[in-house]
Each structure stands twice: as structure tokens, then as C-alpha cells.
C-alpha positions, 0 to 999 in steps of 0.5 A, a space after each residue: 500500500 502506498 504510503 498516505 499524505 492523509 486519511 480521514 473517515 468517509 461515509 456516515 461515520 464522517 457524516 454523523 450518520 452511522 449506526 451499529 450495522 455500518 462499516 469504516 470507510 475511509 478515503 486517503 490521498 497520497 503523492 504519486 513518484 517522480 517515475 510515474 508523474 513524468 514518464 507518463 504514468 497513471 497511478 490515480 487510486 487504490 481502493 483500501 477495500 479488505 472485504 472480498 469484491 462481490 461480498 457485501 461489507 458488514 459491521 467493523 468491515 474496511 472499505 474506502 479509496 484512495 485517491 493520488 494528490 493530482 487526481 483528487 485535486 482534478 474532481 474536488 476542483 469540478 465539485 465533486 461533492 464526496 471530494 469536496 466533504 472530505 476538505 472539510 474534514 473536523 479533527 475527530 474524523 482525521 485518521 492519520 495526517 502528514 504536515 501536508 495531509 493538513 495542508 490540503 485541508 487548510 486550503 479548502 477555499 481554493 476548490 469553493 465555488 459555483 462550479 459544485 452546482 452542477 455536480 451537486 445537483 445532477 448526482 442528487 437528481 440521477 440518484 433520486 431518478 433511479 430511486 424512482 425508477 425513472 432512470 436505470 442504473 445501480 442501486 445497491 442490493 438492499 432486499 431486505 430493506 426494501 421488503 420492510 420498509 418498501 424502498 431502499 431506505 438507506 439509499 434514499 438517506 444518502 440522496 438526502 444528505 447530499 442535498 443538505 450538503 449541497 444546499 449549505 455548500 452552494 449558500 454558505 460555501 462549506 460543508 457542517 461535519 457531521 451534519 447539523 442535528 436538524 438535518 441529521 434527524 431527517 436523515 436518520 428518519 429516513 433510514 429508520 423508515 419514518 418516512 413512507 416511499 411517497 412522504 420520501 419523494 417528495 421530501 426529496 423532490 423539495 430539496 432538489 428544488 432548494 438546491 436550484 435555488 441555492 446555485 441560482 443565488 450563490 455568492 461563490 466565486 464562479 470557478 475555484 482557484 486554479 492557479 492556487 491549486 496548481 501552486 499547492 500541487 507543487 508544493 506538496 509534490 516537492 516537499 513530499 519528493 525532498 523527504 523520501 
């Protein structure tokens, strides 16, 4: 395994969203060599994964991904809302860090701007379509859920607070971790099957509506900080290079 800059919890753990039947997911990041940054290589992720692919993680199980600076960088800059969380990782949920690893936390308002609107809002309207049935795609296996309580719960928990996330991020341009109580019990009421299919939906459909509003009224800066971006890359592949 590649040595990490930083890793950090994921998922409800990291969201304040977790129960006694969830797992530790975790995203790292490290810095790719020399070798593979100038003579064309490709070293993008490497998943921290110990449970076997194709078995369904349980309690205690790892799961989780780790992403190269470079790569990280890429998506967290176009506003990918997982990537974009994860810069606003609180001490608690650090689990290793490097002087670098915090660097990059400590420069999170490079990568804050309107461009996340998008990806907040077609991940939360693709996720809400398939729960719905309107578009195809994967859903996780989750029958037994689906048999209790007649939809996927814990799916549509997850669409749920990406809307929260999103919403916050777009009008105050950071992310609350975990998750501010208010919204974390609606959440957590949706896992627990307080809310039936169609109480759900339209919850959901509302939040997608806010979030428009949201992007439509943001004060972030259009684009993040490219340059500013590009300058930390350098530095922390230097620093990291010098010290090996």
C-alpha cells in the first residue's frame, strides 16, 4: 500500500450518520513518484477495500479509496461533492495526517465555488431518478430493506444528505461535519423508515428544488482557484519528493 499524505473517515461515520450495522470507510490521498508523474504514468487510486469484491461489507468491515494528490485535486476542483466533504474534514474524523495531509485541508477555499452546482445537483437528481425508477442504473442490493420498509431506505438517506450538503455548500460555501442535528434527524428518519416511499419523494423532490435555488443565488466565486491549486500541487509534490 502506498504510503498516505492523509486519511480521514468517509461515509456516515464522517457524516454523523452511522449506526451499529455500518462499516469504516475511509478515503486517503497520497503523492504519486517522480517515475510515474513524468514518464507518463497513471497511478490515480487504490481502493483500501479488505472485504472480498462481490461480498457485501458488514459491521467493523474496511472499505474506502484512495485517491493520488493530482487526481483528487482534478474532481474536488469540478465539485465533486464526496471530494469536496472530505476538505472539510473536523479533527475527530482525521485518521492519520502528514504536515501536508493538513495542508490540503487548510486550503479548502481554493476548490469553493459555483462550479459544485452542477455536480451537486445532477448526482442528487440521477440518484433520486433511479430511486424512482425513472432512470436505470445501480442501486445497491438492499432486499431486505426494501421488503420492510418498501424502498431502499438507506439509499434514499444518502440522496438526502447530499442535498443538505449541497444546499449549505452552494449558500454558505462549506460543508457542517457531521451534519447539523436538524438535518441529521431527517436523515436518520429516513433510514429508520419514518418516512413512507411517497412522504420520501417528495421530501426529496423539495430539496432538489432548494438546491436550484441555492446555485441560482450563490455568492461563490464562479470557478475555484486554479492557479492556487496548481501552486499547492507543487508544493506538496516537492516537499513530499525532498523527504523520501
Amino acid at each position: 500500500m502506498t504510503e498516505l499524505i492523509l486519511k480521514t473517515q468517509n461515509g456516515s461515520k464522517l457524516y454523523g450518520l452511522d449506526h451499529a450495522e455500518s462499516d469504516d470507510d475511509y478515503i486517503g490521498i497520497f503523492v504519486e513518484g517522480p517515475d510515474v508523474l513524468f514518464l507518463g504514468g497513471d497511478h490515480r487510486t487504490e481502493s483500501l477495500r479488505e472485504t472480498p469484491d462481490g461480498v457485501r461489507n458488514g459491521p467493523g468491515d474496511v472499505d474506502g479509496q484512495a485517491y493520488s494528490v493530482r487526481h483528487f485535486f482534478h474532481l474536488a476542483a469540478k465539485g465533486n461533492p464526496s471530494l469536496l466533504a472530505i476538505l472539510f474534514t473536523p479533527n475527530r474524523s482525521i485518521v492519520d495526517s502528514t504536515e501536508l495531509g493538513r495542508k490540503i485541508l487548510a486550503s479548502r477555499e481554493l476548490f469553493v465555488s459555483a462550479q459544485a452546482a452542477g455536480p451537486f445537483k445532477g448526482y442528487m437528481l440521477a440518484q433520486l431518478d433511479r430511486l424512482t425508477g425513472q432512470r436505470k442504473g445501480h442501486i445497491p442490493n438492499r432486499p431486505e430493506l426494501v421488503e420492510e420498509f418498501g424502498y431502499d431506505v438507506k439509499y434514499a438517506q444518502q440522496v438526502a444528505r447530499l442535498a443538505f450538503q449541497g444546499i449549505e455548500f452552494l449558500t454558505e460555501g462549506k460543508i457542517t461535519l457531521p451534519m447539523p442535528e436538524h438535518e441529521k434527524n431527517i436523515c436518520m428518519g429516513i433510514r429508520q423508515g419514518y418516512y413512507s416511499y411517497k412522504a420520501c419523494i417528495d421530501l426529496l423532490q423539495m430539496l432538489l428544488s432548494q438546491i436550484g435555488e441555492a446555485a441560482s443565488a450563490t455568492q461563490l466565486a464562479e470557478k475555484p482557484d486554479m492557479k492556487g491549486i496548481a501552486r499547492l500541487s507543487r508544493t506538496i509534490h516537492e516537499q513530499h519528493w525532498k523527504n523520501q
